[in-house]
C-alpha positions as a Markdown table, in Angstrom:
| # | Residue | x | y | z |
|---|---|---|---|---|
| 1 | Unk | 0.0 | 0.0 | 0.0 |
| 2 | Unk | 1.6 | 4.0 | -0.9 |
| 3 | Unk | 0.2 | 5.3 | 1.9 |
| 4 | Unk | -1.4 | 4.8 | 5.3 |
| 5 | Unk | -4.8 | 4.6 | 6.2 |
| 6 | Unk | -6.3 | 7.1 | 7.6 |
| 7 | Unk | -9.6 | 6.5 | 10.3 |
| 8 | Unk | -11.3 | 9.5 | 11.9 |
| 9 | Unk | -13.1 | 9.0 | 14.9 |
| 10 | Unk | -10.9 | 6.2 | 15.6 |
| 11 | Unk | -11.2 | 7.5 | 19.5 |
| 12 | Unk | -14.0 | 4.8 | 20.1 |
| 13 | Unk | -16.2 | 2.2 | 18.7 |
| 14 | Unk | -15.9 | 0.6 | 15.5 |
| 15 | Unk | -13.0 | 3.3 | 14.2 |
| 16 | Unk | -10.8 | 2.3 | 17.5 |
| 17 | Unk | -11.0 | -1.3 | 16.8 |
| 18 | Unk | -10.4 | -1.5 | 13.0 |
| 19 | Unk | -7.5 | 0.9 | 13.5 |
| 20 | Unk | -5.8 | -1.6 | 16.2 |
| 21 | Unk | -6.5 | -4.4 | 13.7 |
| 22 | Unk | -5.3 | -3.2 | 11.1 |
| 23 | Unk | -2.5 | -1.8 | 12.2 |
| 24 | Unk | -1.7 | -5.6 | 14.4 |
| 25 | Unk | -1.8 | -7.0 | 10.5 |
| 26 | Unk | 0.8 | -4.6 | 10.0 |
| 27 | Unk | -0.4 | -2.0 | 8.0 |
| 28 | Unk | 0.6 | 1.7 | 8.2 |
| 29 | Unk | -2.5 | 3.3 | 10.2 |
| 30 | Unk | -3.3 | 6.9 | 11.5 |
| 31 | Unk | -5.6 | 6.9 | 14.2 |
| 32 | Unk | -7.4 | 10.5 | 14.0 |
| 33 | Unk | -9.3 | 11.2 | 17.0 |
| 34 | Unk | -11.2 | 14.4 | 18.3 |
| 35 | Unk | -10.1 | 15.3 | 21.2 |
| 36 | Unk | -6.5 | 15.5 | 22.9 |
| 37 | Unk | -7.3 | 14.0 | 25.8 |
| 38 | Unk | -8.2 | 10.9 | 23.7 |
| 39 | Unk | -4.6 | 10.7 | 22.3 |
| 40 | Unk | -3.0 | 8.8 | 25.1 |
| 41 | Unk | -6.0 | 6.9 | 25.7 |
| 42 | Unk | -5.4 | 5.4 | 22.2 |
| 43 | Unk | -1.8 | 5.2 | 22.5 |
| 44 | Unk | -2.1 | 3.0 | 25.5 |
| 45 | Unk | -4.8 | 0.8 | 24.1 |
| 46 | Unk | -2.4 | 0.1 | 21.4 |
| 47 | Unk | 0.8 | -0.7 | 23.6 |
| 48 | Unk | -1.5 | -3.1 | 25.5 |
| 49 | Unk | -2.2 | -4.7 | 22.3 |
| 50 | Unk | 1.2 | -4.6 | 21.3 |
| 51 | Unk | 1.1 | -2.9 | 18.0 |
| 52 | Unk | 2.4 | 0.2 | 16.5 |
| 53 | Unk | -0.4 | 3.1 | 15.8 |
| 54 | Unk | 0.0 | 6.8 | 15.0 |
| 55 | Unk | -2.6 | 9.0 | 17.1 |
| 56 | Unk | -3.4 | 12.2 | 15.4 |
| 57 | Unk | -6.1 | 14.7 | 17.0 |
| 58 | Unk | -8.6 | 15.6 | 14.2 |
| 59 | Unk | -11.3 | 16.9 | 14.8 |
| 60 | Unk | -13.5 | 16.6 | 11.3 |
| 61 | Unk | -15.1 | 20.2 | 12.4 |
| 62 | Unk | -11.8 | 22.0 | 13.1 |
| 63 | Unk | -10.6 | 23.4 | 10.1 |
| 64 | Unk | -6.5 | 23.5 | 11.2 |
| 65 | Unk | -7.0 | 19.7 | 12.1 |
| 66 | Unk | -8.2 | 19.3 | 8.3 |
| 67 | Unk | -5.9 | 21.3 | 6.4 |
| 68 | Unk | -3.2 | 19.5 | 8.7 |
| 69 | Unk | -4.7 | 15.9 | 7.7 |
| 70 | Unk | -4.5 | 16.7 | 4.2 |
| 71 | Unk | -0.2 | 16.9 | 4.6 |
| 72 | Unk | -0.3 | 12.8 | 5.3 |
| 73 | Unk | -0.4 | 11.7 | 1.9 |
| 74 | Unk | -3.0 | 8.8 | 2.7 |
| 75 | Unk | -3.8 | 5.7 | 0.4 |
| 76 | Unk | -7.0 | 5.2 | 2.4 |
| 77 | Unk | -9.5 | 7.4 | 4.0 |
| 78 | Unk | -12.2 | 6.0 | 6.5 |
| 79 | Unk | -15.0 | 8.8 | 7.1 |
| 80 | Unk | -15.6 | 7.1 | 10.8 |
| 81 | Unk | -16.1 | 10.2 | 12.8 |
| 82 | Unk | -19.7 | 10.8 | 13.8 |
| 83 | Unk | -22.6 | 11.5 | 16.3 |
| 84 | Unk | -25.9 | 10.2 | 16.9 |
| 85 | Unk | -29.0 | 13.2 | 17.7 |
| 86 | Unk | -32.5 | 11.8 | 18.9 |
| 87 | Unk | -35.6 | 13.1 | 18.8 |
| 88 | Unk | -38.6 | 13.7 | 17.1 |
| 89 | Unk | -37.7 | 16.3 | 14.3 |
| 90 | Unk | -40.3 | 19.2 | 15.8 |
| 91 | Unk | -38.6 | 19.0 | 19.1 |
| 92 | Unk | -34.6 | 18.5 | 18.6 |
| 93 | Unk | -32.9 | 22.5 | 19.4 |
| 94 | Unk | -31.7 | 24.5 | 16.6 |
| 95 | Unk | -28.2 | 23.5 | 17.8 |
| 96 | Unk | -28.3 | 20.3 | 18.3 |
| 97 | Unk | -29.1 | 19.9 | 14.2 |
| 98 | Unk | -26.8 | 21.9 | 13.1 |
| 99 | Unk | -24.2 | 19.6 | 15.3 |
| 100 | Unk | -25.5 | 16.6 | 13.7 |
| 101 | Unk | -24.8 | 17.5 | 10.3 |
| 102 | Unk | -21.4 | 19.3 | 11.0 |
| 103 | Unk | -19.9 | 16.5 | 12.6 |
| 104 | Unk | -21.0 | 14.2 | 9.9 |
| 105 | Unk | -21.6 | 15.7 | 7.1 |
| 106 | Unk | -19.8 | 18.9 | 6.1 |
| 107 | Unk | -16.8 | 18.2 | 8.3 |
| 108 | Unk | -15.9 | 15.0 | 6.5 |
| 109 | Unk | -16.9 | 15.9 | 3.0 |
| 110 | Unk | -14.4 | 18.8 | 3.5 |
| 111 | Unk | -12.1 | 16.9 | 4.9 |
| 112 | Unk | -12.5 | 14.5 | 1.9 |
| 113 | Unk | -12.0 | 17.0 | -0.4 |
| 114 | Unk | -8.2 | 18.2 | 0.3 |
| 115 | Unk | -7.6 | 14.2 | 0.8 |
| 116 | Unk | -9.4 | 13.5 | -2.3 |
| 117 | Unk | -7.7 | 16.1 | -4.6 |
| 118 | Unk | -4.2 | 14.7 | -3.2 |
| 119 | Unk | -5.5 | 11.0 | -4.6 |
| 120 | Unk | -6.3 | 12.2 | -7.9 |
| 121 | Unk | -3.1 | 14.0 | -8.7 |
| 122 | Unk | -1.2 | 11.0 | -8.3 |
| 123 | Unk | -4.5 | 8.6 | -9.4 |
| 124 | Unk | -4.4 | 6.3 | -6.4 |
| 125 | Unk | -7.0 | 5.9 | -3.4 |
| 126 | Unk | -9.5 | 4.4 | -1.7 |
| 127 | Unk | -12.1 | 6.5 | -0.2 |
| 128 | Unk | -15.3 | 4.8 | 2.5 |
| 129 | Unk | -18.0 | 6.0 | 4.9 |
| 130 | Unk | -19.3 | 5.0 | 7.3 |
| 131 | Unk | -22.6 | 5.5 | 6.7 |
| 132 | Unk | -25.2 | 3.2 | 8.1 |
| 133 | Unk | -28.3 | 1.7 | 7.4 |
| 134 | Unk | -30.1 | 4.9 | 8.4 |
| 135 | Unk | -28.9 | 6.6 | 5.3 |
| 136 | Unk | -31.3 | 4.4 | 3.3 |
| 137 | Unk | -34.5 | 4.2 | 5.8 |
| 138 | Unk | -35.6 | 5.9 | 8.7 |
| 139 | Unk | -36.8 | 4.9 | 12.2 |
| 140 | Unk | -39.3 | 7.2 | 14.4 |
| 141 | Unk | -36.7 | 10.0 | 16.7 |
| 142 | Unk | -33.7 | 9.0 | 14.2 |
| 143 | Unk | -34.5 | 11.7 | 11.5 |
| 144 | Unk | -31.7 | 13.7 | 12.5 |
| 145 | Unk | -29.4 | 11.0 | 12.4 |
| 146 | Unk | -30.6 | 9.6 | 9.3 |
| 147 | Unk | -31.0 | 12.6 | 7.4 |
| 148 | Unk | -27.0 | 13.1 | 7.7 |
| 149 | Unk | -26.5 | 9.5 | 6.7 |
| 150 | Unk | -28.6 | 10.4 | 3.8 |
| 151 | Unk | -26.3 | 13.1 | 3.3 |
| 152 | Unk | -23.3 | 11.0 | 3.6 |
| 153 | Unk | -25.1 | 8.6 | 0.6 |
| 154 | Unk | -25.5 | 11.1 | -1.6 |
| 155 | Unk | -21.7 | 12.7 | -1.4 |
| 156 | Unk | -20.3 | 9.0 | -1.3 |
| 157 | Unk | -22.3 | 7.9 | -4.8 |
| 158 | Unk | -21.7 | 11.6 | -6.6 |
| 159 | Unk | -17.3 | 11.2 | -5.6 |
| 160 | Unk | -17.7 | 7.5 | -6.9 |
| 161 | Unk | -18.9 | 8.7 | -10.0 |
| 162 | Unk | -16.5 | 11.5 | -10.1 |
| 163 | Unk | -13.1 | 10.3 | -8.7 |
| 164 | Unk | -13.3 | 6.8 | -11.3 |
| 165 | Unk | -11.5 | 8.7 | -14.1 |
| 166 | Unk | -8.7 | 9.5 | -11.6 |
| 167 | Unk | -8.2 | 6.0 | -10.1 |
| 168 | Unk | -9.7 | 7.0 | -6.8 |
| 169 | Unk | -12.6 | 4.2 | -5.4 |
| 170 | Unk | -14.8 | 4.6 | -3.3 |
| 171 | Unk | -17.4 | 2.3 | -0.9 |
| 172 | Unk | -19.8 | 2.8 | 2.2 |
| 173 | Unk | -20.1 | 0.7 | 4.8 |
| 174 | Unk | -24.0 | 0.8 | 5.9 |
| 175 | Unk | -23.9 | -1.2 | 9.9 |
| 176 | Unk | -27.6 | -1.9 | 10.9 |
| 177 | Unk | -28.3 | -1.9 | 15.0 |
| 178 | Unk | -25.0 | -3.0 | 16.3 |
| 179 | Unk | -24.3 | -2.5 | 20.7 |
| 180 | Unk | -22.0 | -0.6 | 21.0 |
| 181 | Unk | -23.8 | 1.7 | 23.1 |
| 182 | Unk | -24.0 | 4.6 | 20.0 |
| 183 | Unk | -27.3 | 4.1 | 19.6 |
| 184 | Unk | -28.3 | 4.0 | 23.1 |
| 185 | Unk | -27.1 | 6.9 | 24.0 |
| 186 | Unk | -28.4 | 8.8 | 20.9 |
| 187 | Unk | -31.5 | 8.4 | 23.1 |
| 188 | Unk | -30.0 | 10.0 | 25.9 |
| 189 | Unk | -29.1 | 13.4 | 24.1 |
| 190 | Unk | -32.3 | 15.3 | 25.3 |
| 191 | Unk | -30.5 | 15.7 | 28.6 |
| 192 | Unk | -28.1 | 18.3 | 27.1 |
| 193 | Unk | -30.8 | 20.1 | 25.4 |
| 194 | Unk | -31.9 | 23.7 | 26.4 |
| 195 | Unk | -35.2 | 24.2 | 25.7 |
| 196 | Unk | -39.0 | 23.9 | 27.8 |
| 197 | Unk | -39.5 | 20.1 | 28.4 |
| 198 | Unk | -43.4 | 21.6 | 28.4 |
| 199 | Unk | -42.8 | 22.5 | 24.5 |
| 200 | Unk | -42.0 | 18.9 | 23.2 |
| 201 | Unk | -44.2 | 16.4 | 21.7 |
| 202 | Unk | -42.8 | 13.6 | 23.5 |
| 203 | Unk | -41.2 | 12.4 | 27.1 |
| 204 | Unk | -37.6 | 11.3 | 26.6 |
| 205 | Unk | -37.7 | 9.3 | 29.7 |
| 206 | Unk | -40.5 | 7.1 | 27.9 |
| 207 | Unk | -38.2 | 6.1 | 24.9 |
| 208 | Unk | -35.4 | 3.8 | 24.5 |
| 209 | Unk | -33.5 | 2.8 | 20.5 |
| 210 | Unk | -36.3 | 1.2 | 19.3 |
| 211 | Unk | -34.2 | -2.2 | 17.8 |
| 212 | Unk | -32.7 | -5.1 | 19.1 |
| 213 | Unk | -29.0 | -4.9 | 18.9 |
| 214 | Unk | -26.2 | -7.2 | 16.9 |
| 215 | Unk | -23.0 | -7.8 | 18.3 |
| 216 | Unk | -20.4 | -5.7 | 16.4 |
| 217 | Unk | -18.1 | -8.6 | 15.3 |
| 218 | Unk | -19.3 | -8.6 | 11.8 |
| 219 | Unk | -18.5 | -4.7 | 11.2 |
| 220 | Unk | -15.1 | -4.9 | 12.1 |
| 221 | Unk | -14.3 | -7.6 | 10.0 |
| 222 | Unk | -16.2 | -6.4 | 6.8 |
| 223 | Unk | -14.4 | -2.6 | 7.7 |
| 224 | Unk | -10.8 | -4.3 | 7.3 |
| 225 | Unk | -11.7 | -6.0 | 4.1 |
| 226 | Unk | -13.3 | -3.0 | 2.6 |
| 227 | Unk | -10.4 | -0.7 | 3.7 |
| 228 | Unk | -8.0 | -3.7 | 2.0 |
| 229 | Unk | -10.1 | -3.5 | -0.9 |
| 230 | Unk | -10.7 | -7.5 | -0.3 |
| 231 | Unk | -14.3 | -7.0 | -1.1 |
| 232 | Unk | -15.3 | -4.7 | -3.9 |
| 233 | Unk | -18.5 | -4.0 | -3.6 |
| 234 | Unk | -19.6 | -0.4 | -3.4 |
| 235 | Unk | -21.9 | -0.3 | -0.5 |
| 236 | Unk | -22.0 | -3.4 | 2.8 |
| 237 | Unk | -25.3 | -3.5 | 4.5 |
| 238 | Unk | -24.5 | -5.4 | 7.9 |
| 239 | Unk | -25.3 | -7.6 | 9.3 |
| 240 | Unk | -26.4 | -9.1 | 5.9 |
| 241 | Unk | -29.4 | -10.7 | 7.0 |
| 242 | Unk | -30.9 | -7.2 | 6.9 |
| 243 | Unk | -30.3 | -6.9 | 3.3 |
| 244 | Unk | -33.8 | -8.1 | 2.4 |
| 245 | Unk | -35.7 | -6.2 | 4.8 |
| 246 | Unk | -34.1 | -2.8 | 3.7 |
| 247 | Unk | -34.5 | -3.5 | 0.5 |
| 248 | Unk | -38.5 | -3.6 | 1.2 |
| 249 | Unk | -38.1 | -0.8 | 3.2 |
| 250 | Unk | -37.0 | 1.3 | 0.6 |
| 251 | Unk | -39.4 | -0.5 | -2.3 |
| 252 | Unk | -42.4 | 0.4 | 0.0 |
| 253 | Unk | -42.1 | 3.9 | -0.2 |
| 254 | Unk | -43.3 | 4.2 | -3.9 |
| 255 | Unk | -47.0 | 2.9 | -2.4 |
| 256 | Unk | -46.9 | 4.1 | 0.9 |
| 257 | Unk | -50.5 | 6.5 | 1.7 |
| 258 | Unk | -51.0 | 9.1 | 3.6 |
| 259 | Unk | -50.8 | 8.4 | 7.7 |
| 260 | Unk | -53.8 | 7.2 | 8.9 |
| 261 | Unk | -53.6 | 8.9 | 12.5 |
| 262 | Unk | -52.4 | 6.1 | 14.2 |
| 263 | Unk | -49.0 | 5.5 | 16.1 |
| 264 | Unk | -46.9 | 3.1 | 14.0 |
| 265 | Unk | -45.6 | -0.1 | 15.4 |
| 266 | Unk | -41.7 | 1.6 | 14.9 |
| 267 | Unk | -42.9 | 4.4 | 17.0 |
| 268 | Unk | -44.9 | 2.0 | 19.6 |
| 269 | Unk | -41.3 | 0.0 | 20.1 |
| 270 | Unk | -39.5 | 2.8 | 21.2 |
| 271 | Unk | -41.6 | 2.5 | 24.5 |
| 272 | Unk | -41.7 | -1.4 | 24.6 |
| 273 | Unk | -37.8 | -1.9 | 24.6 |
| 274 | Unk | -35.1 | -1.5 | 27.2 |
| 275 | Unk | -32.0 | 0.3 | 26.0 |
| 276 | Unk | -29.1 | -2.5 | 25.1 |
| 277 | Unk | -31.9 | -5.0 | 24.1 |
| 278 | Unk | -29.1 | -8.2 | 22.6 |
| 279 | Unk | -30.8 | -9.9 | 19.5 |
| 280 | Unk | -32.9 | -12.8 | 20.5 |
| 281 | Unk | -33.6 | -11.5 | 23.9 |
């Protein structure tokens, strides 16, 4: 591989763990997180797995932390960094929308571009997302969320179509409901918000992540072989056992009606489940 590969967000979750895996298979790996504090934290979880990993603070939304990222010359770009905002749509601040999309939307894509731009000169590199299964449907208090992902899906398609003259790829990796705690605690961002509780059309304190919840194993492996470029395929639903069910998903919407005034079964299971709810309990 030219260059290293480069995974934002790489602080926690499923960008920590593919960057200590790929870097115990010996490959040349920048861990970008987003805070400083996070650097050592890194650092030691690598020494205690006995491999060698560059820790780099980047924050996607700083602008000096881009324009430094795009000096590394990197083969592969993962797009890991990201946040999760519940709510329903008529009640999540002005803030707290705006956060959602700059953390994973416009501070990737302009990271991508300087990274991007870098790749084409010299017509090698491999750019991926993670998006997530919420960039192709939506769940009841996950528009937020899901409308970045969206976001995400769109960029991602329009640079695969534009980068394939220049010998740049690009996938997205699309994980379904995996515990890692992300999505539980995207149900737990109401706390921070600073509005009237009196104004909102629903009780936080009611609602947990409205899915059962796959063990993450099965991300993790499919992130290394995408990064690798082992598999080809543009975009990875996981687990794959969803595959069918999103696909129907997104069919139904060309015959879906108008609402018929009642709460919807996705809604209703927001209140029925516990957060951390393991598939097949």
């Amino acid at each position: 591989m030219a260059g290293p590969i480069l995974i934002t967000g790489a602080g926690s979750g499923f960008g920590k763990e593919v960057a200590l895996r790929l870097a115990a298979a010996g490959h040349e790996v920048i861990a970008g997180v987003e805070i400083i504090a996070q650097v050592s934290a890194v650092r030691a979880g690598a020494r205690e797995r006995g491999v060698e990993l560059r820790v780099e603070k980047l924050d996607v939304t700083d602008p000096g932390d881009r324009e430094n990222a795009w000096t590394w010359d990197v083969e592969v770009l993962l797009n890991n960094a990201g946040v999760s905002e519940g709510g329903a749509t008529a009640d999540i601040p002005e803030e707290r929308l705006r956060r959602q999309f700059e953390v994973n939307v416009f501070g990737p894509v302009l990271l991508t571009q300087g990274i991007a731009r870098r790749m084409a000169a010299r017509r090698s590199g491999h750019i991926v997302f993670m998006s997530s299964v919420a960039g192709l449907t939506v769940d009841p208090f996950t528009g937020a969320y899901a409308g970045s992902k969206h976001a995400v899906e769109a960029f991602a398609d329009a640079l695969d179509q534009e980068l394939a003259e220049f010998g740049v790829t690009v996938a997205t990796i699309n994980p379904g409901p995996f515990l890692t705690g992300f999505n539980d605690t995207m149900f737990e961002t109401w706390k921070e918000w600073r509005d009237d509780p009196a104004d909102r059309l629903f009780d936080y304190a009611e609602l947990a992540f409205p899915h059962e919840q796959y063990d993450p194993e099965p991300v993790y492996r499919q992130t290394v072989r995408v990064l690798l470029r082992e598999d080809r395929r543009y975009r990875n639903l996981l687990p794959a056992e969803m595959e069918p069910q999103t696909r129907e998903q997104v069919d139904a919407l060309w015959e879906r009606q108008l609402n018929d005034g009642r709460r919807p079964d996705a809604l209703q299971k927001a209140y029925d489940l516990t957060p951390g709810t393991h598939v097949g309990f």
